[in-house]
C-alpha positions as CSV (number, residue, x, y, z in Angstrom):
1,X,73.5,72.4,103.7
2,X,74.3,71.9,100.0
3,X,73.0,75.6,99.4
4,X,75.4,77.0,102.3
5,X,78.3,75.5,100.7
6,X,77.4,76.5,97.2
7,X,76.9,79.5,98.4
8,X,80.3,79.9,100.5
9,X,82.0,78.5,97.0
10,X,81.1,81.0,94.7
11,X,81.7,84.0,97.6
12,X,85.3,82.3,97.2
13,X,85.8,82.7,93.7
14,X,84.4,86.1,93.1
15,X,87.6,87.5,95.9
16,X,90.2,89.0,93.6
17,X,93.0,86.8,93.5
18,X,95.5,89.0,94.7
19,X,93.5,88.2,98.1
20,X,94.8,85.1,98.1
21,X,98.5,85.3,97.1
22,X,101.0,84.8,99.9
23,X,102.6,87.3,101.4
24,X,105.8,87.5,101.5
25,X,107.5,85.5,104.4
26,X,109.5,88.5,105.4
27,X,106.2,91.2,105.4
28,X,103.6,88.5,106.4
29,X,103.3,89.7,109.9
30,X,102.7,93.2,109.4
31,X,99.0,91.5,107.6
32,X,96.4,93.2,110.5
33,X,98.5,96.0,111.4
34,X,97.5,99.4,111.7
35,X,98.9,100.8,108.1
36,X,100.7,103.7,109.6
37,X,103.0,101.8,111.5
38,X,103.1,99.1,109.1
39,X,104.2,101.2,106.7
40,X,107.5,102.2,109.1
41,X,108.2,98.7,109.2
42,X,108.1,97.9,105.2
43,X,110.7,101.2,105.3
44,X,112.6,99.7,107.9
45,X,112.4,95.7,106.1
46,X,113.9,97.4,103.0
47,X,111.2,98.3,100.7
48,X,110.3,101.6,99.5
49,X,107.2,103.3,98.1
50,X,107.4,103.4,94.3
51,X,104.1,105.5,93.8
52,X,100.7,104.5,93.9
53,X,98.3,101.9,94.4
54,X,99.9,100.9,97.6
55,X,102.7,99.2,95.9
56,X,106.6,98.4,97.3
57,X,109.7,97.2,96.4
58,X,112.5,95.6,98.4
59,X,115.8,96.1,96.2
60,X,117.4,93.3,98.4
61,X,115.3,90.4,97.8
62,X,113.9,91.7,94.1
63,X,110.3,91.3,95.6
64,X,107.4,93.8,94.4
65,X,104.2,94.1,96.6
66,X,100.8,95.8,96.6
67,X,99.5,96.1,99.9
68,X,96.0,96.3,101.0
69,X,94.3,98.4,103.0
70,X,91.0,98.1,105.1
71,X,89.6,100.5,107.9
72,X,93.0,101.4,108.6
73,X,94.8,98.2,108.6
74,X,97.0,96.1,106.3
75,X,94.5,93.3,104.9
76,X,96.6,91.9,102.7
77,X,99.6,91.8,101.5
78,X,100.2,90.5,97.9
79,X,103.6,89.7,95.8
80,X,103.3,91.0,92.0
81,X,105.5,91.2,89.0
82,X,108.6,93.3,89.5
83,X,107.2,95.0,86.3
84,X,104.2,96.5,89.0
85,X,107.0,98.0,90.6
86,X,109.2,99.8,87.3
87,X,111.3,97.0,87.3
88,X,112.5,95.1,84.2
89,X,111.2,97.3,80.4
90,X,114.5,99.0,81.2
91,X,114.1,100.3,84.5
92,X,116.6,99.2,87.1
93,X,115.6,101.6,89.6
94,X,112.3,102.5,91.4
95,X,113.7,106.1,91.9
96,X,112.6,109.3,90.3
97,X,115.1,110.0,87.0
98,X,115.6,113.8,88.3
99,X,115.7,113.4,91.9
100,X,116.3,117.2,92.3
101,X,112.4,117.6,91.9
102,X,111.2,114.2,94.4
103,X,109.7,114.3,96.9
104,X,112.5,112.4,98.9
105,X,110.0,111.2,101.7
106,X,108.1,109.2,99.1
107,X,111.2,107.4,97.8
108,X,113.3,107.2,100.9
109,X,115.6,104.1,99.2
110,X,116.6,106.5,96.5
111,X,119.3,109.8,97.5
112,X,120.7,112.7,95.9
């Protein structure tokens, strides 16, 4: 028994510990969705895409995310430093500087 929950421990502290952040309270459902459709409801919620490694931010609340995916559904769903998401160094906004080259559907907060 002593060796099962030794065992169990130290499979514990070797998760990442973004694994075991909260999620936010208003994106903690969408943890088990399927990703595609989860990822219409983070664009509907108010957050936007800001380029790579899965990672959002919601202007409205000032909350920065990284989600994470497994076979096709949202596993977790982390908050991170507004920095992770261009925020703060300068940056106020999470939108292209020359919007007249984006790719609009990958920044659909951010307009012309």
């Amino acid at each position: 028994m002593r060796f099962t929950v030794a065992i169990a421990a130290a499979a514990l502290m070797s998760l990442p510990t973004a694994t075991l952040a909260k999620s936010p309270a208003d994106i903690a459902d969408l943890v088990g969705a399927r990703a595609p459709g989860a990822e219409s409801e983070m664009q509907s919620r108010g957050y936007v895409d800001v380029g790579g490694n899965n990672t959002w931010w919601n202007a409205g609340t000032k909350t920065c995310v990284r989600v994470h995916v497994s076979q096709g559904h949202y596993s977790a769903i982390s908050q991170i430093k507004p920095s992770a998401c261009g925020q703060g160094s300068g940056k106020s906004s999470p939108c292209p500087p020359d919007l007249s080259q984006a790719d609009l559907y990958k920044h659909p907060g951010c307009s012309l």
